[in-house]
N, C-alpha and C positions, 0 to 999 in steps of 0.2 A: 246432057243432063248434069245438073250442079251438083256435086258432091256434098254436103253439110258436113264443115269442119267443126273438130273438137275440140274443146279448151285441155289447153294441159297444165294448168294450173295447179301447182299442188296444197291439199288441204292443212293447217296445222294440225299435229297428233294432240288428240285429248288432252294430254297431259303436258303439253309446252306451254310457256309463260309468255308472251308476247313482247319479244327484245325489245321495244321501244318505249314501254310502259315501265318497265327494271330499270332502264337507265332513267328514265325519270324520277322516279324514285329514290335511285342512288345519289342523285344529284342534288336532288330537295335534301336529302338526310344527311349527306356528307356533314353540311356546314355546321349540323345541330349535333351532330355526331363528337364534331369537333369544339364545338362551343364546351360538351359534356364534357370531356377528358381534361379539357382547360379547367373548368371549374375544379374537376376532380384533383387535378395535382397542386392549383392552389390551394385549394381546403386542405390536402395532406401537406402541404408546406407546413402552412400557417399552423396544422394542429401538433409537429411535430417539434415545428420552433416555439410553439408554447410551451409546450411539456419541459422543453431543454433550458427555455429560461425561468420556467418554476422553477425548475432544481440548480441553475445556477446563482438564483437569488436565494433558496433556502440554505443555501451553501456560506454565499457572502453575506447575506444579512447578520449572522453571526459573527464576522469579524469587524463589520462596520460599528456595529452595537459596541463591542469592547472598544475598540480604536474611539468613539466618541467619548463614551464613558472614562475612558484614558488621559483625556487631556480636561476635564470638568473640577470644579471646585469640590472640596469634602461636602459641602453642604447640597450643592447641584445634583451630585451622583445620588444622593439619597431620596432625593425630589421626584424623582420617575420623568424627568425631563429627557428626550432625547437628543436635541442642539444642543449644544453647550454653549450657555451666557458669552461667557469669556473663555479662549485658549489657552491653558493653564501647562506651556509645554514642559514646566520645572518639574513637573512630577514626576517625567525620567529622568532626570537628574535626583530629585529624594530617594528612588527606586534603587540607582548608583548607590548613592551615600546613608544606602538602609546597612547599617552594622552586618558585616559578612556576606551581604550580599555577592558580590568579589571572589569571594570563598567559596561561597554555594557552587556561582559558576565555573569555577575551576575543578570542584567536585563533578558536578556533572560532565564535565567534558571529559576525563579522565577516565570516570566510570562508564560512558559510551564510546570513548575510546577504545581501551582495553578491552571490554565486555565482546566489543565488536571483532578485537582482533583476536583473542583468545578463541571467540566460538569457532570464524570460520576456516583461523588454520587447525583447529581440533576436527570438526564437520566434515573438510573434505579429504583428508584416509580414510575416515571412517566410510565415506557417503562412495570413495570410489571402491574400496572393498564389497560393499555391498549391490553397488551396480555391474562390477565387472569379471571379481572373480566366482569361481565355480563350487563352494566348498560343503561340505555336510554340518546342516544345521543354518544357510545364510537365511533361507525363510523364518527359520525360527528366532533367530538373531534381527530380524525387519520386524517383526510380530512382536520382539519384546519393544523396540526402540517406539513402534506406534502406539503399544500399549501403554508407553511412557507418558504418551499427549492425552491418555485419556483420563489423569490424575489431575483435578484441582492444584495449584502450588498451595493453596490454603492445608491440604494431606501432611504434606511433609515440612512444614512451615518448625514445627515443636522440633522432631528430632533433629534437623537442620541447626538448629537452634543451638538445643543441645552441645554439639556434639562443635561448633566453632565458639561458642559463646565460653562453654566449662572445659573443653579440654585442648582447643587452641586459644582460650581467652583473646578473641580478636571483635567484641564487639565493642559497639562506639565508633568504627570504622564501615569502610564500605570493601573490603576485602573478603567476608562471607558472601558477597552476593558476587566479586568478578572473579575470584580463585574457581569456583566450577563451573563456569566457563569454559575455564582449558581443556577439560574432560569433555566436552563435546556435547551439542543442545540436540535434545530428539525433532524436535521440528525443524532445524536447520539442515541434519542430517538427513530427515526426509528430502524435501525441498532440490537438496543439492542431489541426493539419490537419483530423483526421479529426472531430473535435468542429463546429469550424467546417460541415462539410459537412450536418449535420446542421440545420443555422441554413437555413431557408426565404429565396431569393433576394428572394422579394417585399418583405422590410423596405430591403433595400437602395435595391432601386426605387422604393418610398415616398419613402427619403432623398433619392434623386438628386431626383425629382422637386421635394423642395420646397427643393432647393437645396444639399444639402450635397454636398461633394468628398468624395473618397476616404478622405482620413485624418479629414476630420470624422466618415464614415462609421462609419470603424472606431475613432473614439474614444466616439462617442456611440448605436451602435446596437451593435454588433458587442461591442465589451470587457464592455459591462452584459450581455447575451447570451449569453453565454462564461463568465461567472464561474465558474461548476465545474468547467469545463475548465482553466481556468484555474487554481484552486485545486489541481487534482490535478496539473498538472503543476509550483507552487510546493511542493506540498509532497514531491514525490519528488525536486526537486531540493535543498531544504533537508534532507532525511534522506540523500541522499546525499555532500551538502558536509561533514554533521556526522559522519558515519559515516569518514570518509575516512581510511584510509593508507597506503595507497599513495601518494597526490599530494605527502604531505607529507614521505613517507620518502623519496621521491625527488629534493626541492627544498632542503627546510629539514632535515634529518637534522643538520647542522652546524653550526647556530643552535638551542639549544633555546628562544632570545628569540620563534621565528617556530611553535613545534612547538605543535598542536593537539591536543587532548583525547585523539583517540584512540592518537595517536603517543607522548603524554605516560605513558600506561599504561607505557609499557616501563621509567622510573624508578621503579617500586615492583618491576622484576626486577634482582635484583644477579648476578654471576657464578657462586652458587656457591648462591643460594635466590631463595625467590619471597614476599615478605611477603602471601600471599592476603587475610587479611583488609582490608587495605588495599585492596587491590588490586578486589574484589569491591565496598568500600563509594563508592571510584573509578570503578567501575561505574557502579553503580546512580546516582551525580549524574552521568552521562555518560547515562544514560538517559532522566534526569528530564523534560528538555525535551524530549525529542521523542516523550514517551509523554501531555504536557500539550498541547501545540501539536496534536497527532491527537484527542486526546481534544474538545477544542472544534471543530477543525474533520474532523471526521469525515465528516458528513451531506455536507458540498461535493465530500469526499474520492470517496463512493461516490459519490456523484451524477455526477462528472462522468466516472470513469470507468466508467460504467455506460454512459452515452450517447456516450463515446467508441467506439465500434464500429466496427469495420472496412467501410468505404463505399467505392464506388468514385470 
C-alpha cells in the first residue's frame, strides 16, 4: 500500500515582505534616490555661493565706485557717470601737493602710533591684574572698567575739555586725545582680560616656581602667550586712532598744523561745492594703510579675537 507523501513546504508568516520584490525596489529607487541628493547638494552649493558673492560685491562695490570716481574729471564726478571718459591719474598727485596734506599724514600716523602704544602697554597690567590675581573688590573693580564702555564719549567730551584745554592749555594739538591713553582704555582692558583668562594658571606656577616675580612673569610668560590678543586689541586701537574725528574736531579744529587725515578731508569741501574726485582719491590714500596693515596681520587679528570669549 502507498504511503501519500507530504509537502514540507514552509508557508511565509503574514507579516513578511517578499525578498524579491524589496530588492527590486531598492534597485529602481537607488538611482532616483541618488539623482535627489545630487540635485540637493548642488542647489545648496549654488545657494550658498550666491549669498557669499552678494555680500562680497556689496562689500567691493563700494571701493570700485570711489576708485572710479578717483581718477574722473571735476566735471565727470559731478555727472553721475560711472566709467570715467578719461583717466585723470594727476589727481593723486594734486591730492599730494594739497597744502598740508604731508602734514595731516604725519599727524595721523603719529597719533595711531602712539595712541596704539600707550593703550596697550597701559591695558595689559592692568588686564593681567584682573584675570589672574585674587584680591578683595577685583569684581567690583571689572564692573567699574565695563561700566566705563557704557558712557557715550560725547558725556565726557566738555569736562575733558575743560580740564586739557584751560588748565593744561594743550589745545590746537592732538595730545589731549593720546596723553589718556597711557592711563589705560576700558575696552582694550576688557578684551585683553578675557583673553588672558583663557591662559592656564599652571605656566604661572611653573614661573613662580623657578623664580620669576610678577612682572618677570608677565613679560616672559604671559606677553609671548597673549600675542593675538594682543594684536587685536593693537589693531582696533590703530584703526580707531586713524579713523578719528571727532577727537580732532574737538581739539585741533583751529590748527590745521595739528589736523589729521580724516579731519583733513573737509579742505577738499568749499562753501558752495565739493571737488569729489579729489576728495574720493583722498580717500582711498586714507584707506591704504589700514587695508595693508590688516591685510598682513589678519591671521593674529582673527585669532585673537576668536579666543577672546567671554569667561567668567
Amino acid at each position: 500500500m502507498t504511503t501519500p507523501t507530504t509537502s514540507t513546504a514552509t508557508l511565509p508568516s503574514p507579516g513578511a515582505r517578499p525578498v524579491g520584490s524589496a530588492a527590486r525596489r531598492a534597485s529602481h529607487n537607488s538611482p532616483a534616490a541618488g539623482r535627489r541628493a545630487r540635485r540637493t547638494r548642488v542647489l545648496h552649493w549654488i545657494a550658498v555661493h550666491s549669498v557669499a558673492l552678494a555680500l562680497a560685491l556689496a562689500f567691493v562695490l563700494p571701493f570700485v565706485f570711489v576708485f572710479l570716481t578717483s581718477v574722473m574729471s571735476d566735471s565727470q564726478a559731478m555727472s553721475g557717470e560711472l566709467w570715467p571718459a578719461s583717466w585723470h591719474w594727476e589727481n593723486y598727485a594734486k591730492v599730494f601737493h594739497t597744502p598740508g596734506f604731508l602734514e595731516w599724514w604725519r599727524n595721523s600716523l603719529m597719533y595711531a602710533l602712539l595712541g596704539t602704544l600707550f593703550t596697550v602697554c597701559s591695558s595689559i597690567p592692568v588686564a593681567y591684574a584682573l584675570a589672574k590675581f585674587r584680591f578683595r573688590g577685583r569684581r567690583t573693580a571689572m564692573l567699574l572698567v565695563i561700566s566705563t564702555m557704557m558712557l557715550p564719549p560725547q558725556v565726557i567730551v566738555m569736562p575733558m575739555y575743560l580740564v586739557w584745554a584751560q588748565q593744561f592749555h594743550l589745545s590746537g594739538s592732538l595730545w589731549p586725545l593720546i596723553i589718556p591713553m597711557a592711563f589705560g582704555d576700558a575696552y582694550s582692558i576688557f578684551l585683553l582680560r578675557q583673553f588672558l583668562l583663557t591662559i592656564p594658571k599652571e605656566y604661572m606656577e611653573s614661573a613662580r616656581v623657578d623664580g620669576c616675580g610678577e612682572l618677570r612673569t608677565l613679560l616672559r610668560i604671559i606677553v609671548p602667550m597673549a600675542k593675538p590678543g594682543i594684536a587685536a586689541v593693537a589693531l582696533f586701537q590703530f584703526f580707531y586712532c586713524w579713523n578719528d574725528y571727532f577727537g580732532p574736531q574737538i581739539y585741533a579744529a583751529q590748527n590745521p598744523g595739528a589736523w589729521t587725515l580724516s579731519y583733513g578731508l573737509e579742505s577738499f569741501k568749499s562753501a558752495h561745492s565739493v571737488d569729489w574726485n579729489l576728495t574720493m582719491a583722498a580717500t582711498l590714500l586714507i584707506m591704504a594703510p589700514v587695508i595693508i596693515v590688516f591685510f598682513f596681520a589678519q591671521k593674529a587679528f582673527v585669532e585673537g579675537v576668536t579666543l577672546t570669549g567671554v569667561k567668567g
